[in-house]
C-alpha positions in Angstrom: 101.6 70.5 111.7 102.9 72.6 114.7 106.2 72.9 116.2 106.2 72.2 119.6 109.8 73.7 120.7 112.6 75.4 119.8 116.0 75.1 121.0 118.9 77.6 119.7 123.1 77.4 120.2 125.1 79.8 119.0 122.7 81.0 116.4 122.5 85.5 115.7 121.9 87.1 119.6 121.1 83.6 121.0 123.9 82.1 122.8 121.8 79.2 124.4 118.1 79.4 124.2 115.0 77.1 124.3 111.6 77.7 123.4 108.6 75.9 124.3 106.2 77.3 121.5 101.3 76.8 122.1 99.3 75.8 119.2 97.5 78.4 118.5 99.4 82.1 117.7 102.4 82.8 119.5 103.5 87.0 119.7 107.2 88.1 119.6 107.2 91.3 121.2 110.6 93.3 121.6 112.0 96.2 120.6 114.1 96.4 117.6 117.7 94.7 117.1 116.6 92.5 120.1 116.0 89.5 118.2 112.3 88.8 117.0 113.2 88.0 113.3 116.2 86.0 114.8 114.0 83.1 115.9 111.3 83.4 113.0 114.8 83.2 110.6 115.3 80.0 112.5 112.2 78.3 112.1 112.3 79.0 108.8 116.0 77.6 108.3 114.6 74.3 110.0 112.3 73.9 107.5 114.3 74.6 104.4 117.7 74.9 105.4 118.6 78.1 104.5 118.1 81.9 105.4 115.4 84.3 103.5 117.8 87.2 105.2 121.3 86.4 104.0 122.8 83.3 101.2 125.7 83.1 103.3 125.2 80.7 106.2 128.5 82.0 108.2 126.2 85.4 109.0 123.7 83.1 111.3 126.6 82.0 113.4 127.1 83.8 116.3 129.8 85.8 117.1 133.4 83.7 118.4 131.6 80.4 118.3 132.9 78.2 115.3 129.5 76.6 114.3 125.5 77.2 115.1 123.0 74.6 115.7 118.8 74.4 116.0 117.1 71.9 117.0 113.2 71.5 116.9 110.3 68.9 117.9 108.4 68.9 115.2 104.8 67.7 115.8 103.0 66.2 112.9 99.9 63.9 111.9 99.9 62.3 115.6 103.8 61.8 115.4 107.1 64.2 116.9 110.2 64.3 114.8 113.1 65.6 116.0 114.8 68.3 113.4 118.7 69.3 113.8 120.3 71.7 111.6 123.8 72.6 112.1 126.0 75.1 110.4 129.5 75.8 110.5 131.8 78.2 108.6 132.5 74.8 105.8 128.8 73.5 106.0 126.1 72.0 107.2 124.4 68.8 108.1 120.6 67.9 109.1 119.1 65.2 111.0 115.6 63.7 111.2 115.2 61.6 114.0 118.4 62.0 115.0 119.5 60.3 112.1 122.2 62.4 109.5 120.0 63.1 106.0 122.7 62.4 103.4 121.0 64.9 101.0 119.8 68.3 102.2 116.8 67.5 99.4 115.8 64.6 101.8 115.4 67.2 104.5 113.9 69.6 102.9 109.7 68.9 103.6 109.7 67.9 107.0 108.9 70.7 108.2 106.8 73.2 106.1 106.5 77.1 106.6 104.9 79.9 104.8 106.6 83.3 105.5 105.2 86.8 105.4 107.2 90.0 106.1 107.1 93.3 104.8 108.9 92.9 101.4 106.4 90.5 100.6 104.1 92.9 99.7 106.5 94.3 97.3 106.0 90.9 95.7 103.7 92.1 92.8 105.4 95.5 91.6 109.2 94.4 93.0 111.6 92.3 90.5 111.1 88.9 88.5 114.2 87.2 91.2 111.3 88.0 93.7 108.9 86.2 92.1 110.9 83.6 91.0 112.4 83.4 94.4 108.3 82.8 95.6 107.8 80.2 93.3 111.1 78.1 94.2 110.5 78.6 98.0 107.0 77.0 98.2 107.2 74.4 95.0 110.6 73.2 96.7 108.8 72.4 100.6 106.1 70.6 98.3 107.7 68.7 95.8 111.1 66.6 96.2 111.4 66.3 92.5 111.5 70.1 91.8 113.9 70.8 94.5 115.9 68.3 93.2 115.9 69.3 89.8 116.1 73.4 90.7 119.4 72.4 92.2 120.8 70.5 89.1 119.6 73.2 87.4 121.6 75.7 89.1 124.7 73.2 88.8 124.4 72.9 85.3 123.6 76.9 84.4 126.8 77.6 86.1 128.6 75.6 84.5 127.3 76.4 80.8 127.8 79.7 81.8 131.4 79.6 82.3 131.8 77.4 79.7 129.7 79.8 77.0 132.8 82.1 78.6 135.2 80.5 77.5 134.1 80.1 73.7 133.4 83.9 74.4 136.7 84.8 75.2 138.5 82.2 72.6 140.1 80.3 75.3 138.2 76.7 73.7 136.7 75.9 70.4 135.5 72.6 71.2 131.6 73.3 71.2 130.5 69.3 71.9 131.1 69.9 75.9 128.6 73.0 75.5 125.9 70.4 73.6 126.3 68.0 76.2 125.8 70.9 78.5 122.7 72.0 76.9 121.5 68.3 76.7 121.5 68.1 80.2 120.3 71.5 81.2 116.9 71.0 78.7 116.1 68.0 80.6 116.1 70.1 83.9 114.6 73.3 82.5 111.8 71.3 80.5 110.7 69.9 83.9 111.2 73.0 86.2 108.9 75.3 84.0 105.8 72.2 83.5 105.9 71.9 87.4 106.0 75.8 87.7 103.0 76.5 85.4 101.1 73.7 87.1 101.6 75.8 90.7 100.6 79.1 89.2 97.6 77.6 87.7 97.0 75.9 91.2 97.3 78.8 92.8 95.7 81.1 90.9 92.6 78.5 91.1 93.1 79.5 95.2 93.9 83.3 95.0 90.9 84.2 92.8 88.0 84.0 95.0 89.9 85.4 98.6 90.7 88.2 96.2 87.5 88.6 95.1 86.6 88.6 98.7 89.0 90.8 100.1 87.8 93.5 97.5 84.2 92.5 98.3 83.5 91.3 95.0 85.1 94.4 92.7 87.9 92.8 91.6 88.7 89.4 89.7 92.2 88.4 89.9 94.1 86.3 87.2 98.0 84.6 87.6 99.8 84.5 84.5 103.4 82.5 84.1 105.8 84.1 81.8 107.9 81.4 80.5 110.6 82.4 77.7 109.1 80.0 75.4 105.4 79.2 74.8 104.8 75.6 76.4 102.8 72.8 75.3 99.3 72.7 75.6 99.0 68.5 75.0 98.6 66.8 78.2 99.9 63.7 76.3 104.2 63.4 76.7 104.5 67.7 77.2 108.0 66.7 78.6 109.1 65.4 75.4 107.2 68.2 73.2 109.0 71.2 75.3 112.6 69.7 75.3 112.3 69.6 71.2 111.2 72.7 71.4 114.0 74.1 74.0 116.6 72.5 72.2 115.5 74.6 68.5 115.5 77.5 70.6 118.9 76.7 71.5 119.8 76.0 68.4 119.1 79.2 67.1 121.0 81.4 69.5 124.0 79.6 70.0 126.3 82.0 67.7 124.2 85.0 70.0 125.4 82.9 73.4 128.8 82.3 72.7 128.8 85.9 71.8 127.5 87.5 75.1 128.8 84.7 77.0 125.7 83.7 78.8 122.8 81.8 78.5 120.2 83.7 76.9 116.6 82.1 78.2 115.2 79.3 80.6 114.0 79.3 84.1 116.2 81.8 85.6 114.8 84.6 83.0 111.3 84.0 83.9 108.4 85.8 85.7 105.1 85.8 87.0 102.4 89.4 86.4 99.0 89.6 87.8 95.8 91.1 85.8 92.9 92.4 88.0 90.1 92.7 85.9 92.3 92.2 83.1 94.4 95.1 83.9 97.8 94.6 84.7 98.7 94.8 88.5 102.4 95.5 88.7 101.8 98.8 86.1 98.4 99.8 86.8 97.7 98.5 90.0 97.0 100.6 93.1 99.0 100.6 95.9 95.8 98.9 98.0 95.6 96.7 94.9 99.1 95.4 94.7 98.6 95.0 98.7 95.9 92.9 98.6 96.8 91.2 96.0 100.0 90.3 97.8 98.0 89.2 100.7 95.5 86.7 98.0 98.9 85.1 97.1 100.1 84.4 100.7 96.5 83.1 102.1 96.2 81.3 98.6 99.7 79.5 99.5 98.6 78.6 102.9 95.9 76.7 101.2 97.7 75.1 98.7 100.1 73.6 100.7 97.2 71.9 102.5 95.6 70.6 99.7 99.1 69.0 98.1 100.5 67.9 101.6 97.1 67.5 103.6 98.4 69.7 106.1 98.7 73.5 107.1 102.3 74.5 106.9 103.2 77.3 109.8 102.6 80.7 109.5 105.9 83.2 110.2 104.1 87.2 109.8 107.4 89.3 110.5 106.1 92.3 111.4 103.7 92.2 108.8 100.4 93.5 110.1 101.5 97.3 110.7 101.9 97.4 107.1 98.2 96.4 106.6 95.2 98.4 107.0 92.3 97.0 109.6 90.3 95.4 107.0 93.2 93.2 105.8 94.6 92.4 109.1 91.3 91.4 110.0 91.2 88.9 106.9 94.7 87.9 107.0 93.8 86.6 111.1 90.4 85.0 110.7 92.0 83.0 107.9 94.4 81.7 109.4 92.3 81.3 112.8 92.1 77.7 114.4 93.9 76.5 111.2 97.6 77.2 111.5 100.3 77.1 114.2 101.2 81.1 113.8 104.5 83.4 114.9 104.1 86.6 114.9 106.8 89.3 115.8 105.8 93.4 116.3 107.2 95.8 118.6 103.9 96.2 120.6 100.8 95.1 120.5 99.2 98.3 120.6 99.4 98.1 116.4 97.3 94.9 116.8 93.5 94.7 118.0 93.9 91.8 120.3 90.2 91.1 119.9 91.4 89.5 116.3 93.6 87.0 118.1 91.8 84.6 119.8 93.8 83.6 123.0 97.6 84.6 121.5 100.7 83.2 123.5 103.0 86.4 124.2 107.0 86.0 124.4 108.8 88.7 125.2 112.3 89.5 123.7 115.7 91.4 125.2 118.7 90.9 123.9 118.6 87.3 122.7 116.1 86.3 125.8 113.3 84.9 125.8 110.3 85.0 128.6 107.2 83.6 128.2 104.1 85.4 129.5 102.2 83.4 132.0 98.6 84.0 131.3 96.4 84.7 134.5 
């Protein structure tokens, strides 16, 4: 998979911009404020649609223009596909081959990306959304049926919600709309948690031994999902086996519900912990452990997505590799070497041992510019 060029209207500092991007690693270099994360932001909205920087769309437009468009050629498996995304202040609408997607969710895949940037590495000691937040982002690029039902999740949690408010504050007694609600939202829920213990098992399968590398052998690493229920061990109908189970749970706290006004377990309460040598990362964990460990999950997703989509998604390191020592920058680039299409972004390249990078592609950044460097 590679993304062959970028072009950019009215998007952040780029007022009308087109990039034509190599293969291989390409190197944002600017100063600060200039724009670097601007264009990895946009690569990664062209894959799923949305920002990792902001949830509200109307920040990425720039400034006095009424909507914000990007447009890529997406190379992949011998074919080019032309991606549009464009945003306004009242929505947005995508197009694959230039033809409109009617659902977002039918977008969403195309084109795949793994991001790395500094709060990444707060992944393993920062806060269950994090993690959660991890989990969604890669499971949605890989599977259509968990993006679909993560959003008809949402939908229905926000509605129960308000709803549970309502018998909260008096304003309804009828409690059949909140079992309909709760019929609806186990169905979701059952799924969204099987599919999410299935990744973490996946990907702690991956993880484990480029862990055990990157701590040349010391340490072996273990993924553990933290669902707020235990779920079925059967392989026969587990579906069926955690929605009878979800629904007693609900059962039993619907008097506690009603009185806090909010549902009380599920998906959105969940959370992921590491164990390295069976010590727990995120509490006892080193600093240089919860690093690498960081790093294990990143290079594990890489792989992963390759093995589910047999293909390597792109790599976006936001300027990720002044925040890692020389032996994992070293790792972190020979792994990705000759595998995946790369962006990088630093300030200077004095930070980076250019003998790592086999034969980058530099771009050079001012004020919402962009020069390529022509190579001698």
């Amino acid at each position: 998979m590679r993304l062959n060029s970028l072009k950019l209207t009215h998007f952040r500092n780029y007022e009308d911009q087109e990039v034509t991007f190599a293969p291989g690693i390409n190197v944002f270099i600017g100063e600060n404020a200039q724009g670097k994360t601007n264009l990895l932001e946009a690569i990664y909205m062209l894959s799923l649609a949305r920002s990792h920087r902001t949830a509200k769309d109307r920040e990425v437009i720039g400034w006095g223009a009424d909507f914000a468009r990007l447009e890529g050629i997406l190379e992949k498996k011998h074919t080019t596909v032309p991606l549009t995304l464009t945003l306004t202040k009242h929505g947005k609408a995508a197009k694959v081959n230039h033809l409109e997607q009617r659902r977002l969710s039918d977008y969403v895949g195309m084109l795949n990306v793994v991001l790395f940037a500094p709060e990444d590495l707060e992944l393993v000691k920062g806060s269950p959304q994090q993690r959660r937040k991890f989990i969604d982002m890669e499971l949605s690029q890989m599977n259509a049926r968990y993006l679909h039902e993560s959003s008809q999740y949402q939908r229905l949690l926000k509605q129960r919600n308000a709803y549970l408010k309502q018998l909260q504050r008096r304003e309804t007694t009828d409690q059949v709309y909140l079992e309909v609600l709760t019929e609806q939202l186990i169905q979701s829920a059952s799924m969204i948690m099987l599919m999410r213990q299935q990744f973490i098992d996946q990907l702690e399968t991956i993880a484990r031994p480029i862990h055990e590398e990157l701590s040349e052998g010391k340490e072996t690493l273990s993924v553990k999902y933290l669902a707020t229920i235990a779920l079925p061990e059967t392989k026969d109908h587990p579906e069926a086996e955690l929605q009878s189970t979800l629904m007693a749970h609900f059962k039993d706290v619907k008097s506690k519900e009603i009185e806090k006004g909010v549902t009380l377990f599920g998906p959105q309460r969940e959370d992921v912990t590491f164990f390295i040598n069976g010590q727990e990362v995120q509490k006892f964990g080193s600093q240089g452990q919860q690093r690498t460990t960081a790093l294990s999950l990143k290079l594990a997703e890489i792989e992963c997505m390759e093995q589910v989509l047999g293909d390597y998604p792109i790599l976006l390191l936001d300027d990720v590799l002044s925040e890692l020592d020389d032996r994992r920058q070293t790792h972190l680039l020979k792994a990705i070497e000759s595998r995946t299409q790369t962006f990088l972004t630093t300030t200077s390249l004095d930070g980076v041992k250019q003998e790592q990078i086999h034969q980058p592609t530099l771009f050079h950044i001012e004020g919402g510019h962009v020069k390529r460097e022509v190579s001698d």
